[in-house]
C-alpha positions in Angstrom: 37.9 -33.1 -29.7 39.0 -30.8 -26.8 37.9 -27.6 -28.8 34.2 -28.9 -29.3 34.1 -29.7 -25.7 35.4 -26.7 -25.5 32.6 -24.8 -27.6 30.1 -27.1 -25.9 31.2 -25.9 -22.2 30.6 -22.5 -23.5 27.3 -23.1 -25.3 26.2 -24.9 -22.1 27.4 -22.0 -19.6 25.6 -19.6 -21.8 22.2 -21.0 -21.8 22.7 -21.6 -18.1 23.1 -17.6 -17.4 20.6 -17.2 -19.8 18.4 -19.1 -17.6 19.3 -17.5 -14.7 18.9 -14.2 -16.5 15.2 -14.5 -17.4 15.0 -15.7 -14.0 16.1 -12.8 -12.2 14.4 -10.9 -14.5 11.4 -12.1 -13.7 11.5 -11.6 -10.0 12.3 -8.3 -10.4 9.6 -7.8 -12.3 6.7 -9.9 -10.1 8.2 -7.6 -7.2 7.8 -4.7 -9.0 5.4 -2.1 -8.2 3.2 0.8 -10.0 4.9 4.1 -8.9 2.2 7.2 -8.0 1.6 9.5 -6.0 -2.5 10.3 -4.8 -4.0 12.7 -2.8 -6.9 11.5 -0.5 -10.0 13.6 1.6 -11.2 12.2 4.4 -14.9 13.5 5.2 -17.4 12.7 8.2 -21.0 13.2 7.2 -23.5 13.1 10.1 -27.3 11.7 9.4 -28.2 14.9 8.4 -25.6 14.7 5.5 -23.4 17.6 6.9 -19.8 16.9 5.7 -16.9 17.5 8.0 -13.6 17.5 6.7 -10.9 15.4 8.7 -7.7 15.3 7.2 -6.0 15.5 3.6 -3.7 12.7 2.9 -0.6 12.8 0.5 0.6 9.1 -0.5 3.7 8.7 -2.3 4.5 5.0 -3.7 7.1 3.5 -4.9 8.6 1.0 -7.3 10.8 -0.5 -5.1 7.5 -1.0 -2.7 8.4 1.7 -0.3 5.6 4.3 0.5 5.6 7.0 2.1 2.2 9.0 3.6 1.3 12.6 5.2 -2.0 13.2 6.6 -2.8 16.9 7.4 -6.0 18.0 9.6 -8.0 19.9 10.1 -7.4 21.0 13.5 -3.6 21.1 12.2 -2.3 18.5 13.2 0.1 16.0 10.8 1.1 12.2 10.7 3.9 11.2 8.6 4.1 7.6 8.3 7.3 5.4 6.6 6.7 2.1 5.3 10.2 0.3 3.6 10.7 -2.8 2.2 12.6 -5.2 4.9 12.4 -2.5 7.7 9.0 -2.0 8.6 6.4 0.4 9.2 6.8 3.6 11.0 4.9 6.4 12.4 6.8 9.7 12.8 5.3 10.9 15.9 7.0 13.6 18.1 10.5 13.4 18.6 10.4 9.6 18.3 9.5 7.0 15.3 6.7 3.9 16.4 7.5 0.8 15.2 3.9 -0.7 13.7 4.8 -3.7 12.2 7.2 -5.7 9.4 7.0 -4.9 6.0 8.4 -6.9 3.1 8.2 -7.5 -0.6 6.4 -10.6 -0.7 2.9 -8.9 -1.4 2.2 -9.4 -4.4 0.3 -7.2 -6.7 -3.3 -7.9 -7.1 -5.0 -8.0 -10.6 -8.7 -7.2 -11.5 -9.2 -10.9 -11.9 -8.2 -11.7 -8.3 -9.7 -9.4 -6.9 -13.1 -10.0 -8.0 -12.9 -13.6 -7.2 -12.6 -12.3 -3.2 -14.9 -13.9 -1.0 -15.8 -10.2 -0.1 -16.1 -8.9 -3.4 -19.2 -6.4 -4.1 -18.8 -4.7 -7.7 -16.5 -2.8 -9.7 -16.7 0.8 -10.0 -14.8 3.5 -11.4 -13.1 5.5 -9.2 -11.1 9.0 -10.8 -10.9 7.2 -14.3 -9.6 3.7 -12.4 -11.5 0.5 -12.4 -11.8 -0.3 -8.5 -12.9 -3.4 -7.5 -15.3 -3.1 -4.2 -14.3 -5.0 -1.1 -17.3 -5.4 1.6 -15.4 -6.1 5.5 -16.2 -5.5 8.8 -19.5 -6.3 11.1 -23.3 -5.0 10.4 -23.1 -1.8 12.6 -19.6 -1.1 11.3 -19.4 -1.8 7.4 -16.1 -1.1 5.6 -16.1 -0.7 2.0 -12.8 -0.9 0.3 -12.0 0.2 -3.4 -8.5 -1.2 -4.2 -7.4 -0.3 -8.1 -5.6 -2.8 -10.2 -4.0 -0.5 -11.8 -2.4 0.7 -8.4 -1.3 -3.0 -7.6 -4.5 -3.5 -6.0 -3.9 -0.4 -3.4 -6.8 1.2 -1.8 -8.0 3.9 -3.9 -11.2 4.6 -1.9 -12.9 3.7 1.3 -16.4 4.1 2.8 -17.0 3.2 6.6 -20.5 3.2 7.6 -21.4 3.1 11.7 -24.5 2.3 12.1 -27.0 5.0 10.5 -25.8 7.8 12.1 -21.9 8.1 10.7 -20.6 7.8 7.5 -16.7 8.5 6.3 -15.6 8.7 3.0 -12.0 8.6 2.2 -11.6 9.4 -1.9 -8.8 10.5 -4.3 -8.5 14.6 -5.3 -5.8 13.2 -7.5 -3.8 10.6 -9.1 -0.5 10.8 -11.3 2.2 8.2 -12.2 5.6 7.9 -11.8 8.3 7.7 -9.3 8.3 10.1 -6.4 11.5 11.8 -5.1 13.5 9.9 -3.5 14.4 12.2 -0.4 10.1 11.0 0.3 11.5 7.7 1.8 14.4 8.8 4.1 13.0 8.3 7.9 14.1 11.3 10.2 17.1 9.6 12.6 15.4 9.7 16.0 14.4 7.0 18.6 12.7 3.9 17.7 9.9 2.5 20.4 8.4 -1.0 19.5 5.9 -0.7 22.5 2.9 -0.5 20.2 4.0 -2.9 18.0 4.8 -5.3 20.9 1.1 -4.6 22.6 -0.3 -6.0 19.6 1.6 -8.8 19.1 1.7 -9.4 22.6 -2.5 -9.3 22.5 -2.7 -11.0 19.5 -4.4 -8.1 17.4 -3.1 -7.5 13.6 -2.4 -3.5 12.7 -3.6 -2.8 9.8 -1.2 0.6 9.0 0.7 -1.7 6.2 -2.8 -1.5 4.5 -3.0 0.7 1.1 
């Protein structure tokens, strides 16, 4: 009798961890991410049509939910901005790193289905061989447009800003490719955190919208 309670212990502590297994499994998984890595244009075009170029943006993303971007412009200036999972957002600017907001891995990732049952949902396009699913926000003199790809986790592949009639801007993907980016990507510079921003906004009660892909 005591070595089938024995076996049935056993059994029963093995079906447990297998539970607990699957489990875990399965978190890791819902939290896991689509690693890429896209270049963006951003481009001004006055009512004429006349396209000005406004900065390139490099956008590495990864697994883990970390993501890390570089903006170049045209007048030569850069942005480098760190967002990472239980830290925050970051903007690397000067000698010192702006706190913008939190950042964790409760987002989840957003599938064609859900988005297209948005209260804000226009079409679905294709967008450099994605299926994007068209988001319509912002007021009547200041329409945003925003093309977030399933197959990104729902990140913003594409956006079109319209002011008024006069100014359009048109942020769209050069390139796309999959798979992990280096890790040296994610490693914020060790200089000065300041929180004022952050704090301005909280304080006023506005919501930043750098976590935004």
């Amino acid at each position: 009798m005591k070595r089938v309670h024995l076996v049935l212990i056993i059994l029963i502590g093995a079906a447990v961890l297998g539970v607990i297994t699957r489990m875990s499994f399965t978190r890791a998984m819902q939290n896991k991410k689509t690693a890429y890595t896209i270049v963006l244009q951003s481009t001004e075009y006055d009512a004429s049509g006349k396209g000005t170029a406004v900065y390139t943006e490099t956008r590495y993303a990864s697994a883990n939910g970390n993501w890390y971007s570089l903006r170049l412009y045209a007048n030569g200036r850069s942005d480098e901005t760190f967002a990472l999972i239980g830290r925050g957002v970051y903007a690397k600017v000067g000698s010192k790193l702006n706190f913008l907001s939190d950042y964790d891995a409760s987002n989840p990732m957003m599938s064609l289905e859900k988005l297209q049952k948005s209260p804000n949902f226009v079409r679905t396009e294709t967008v450099l061989g994605q299926a994007a699913v068209v988001l319509k926000t912002g007021s009547p003199d200041n329409v945003v447009e925003l093309y977030r790809a399933p197959s990104l986790g729902g990140d913003i592949i594409k956006m079109v800003r319209r002011a008024g009639s006069e100014t359009i801007t048109v942020l769209e993907p050069l390139s796309l490719t999959f798979g992990e980016p280096d890790a040296s990507l994610f490693k914020m510079p060790n200089l000065p955190v300041d929180r004022k921003h952050f704090e301005e906004l909280r304080g006023s009660g506005g919501k930043d919208s750098t976590t935004e892909k």
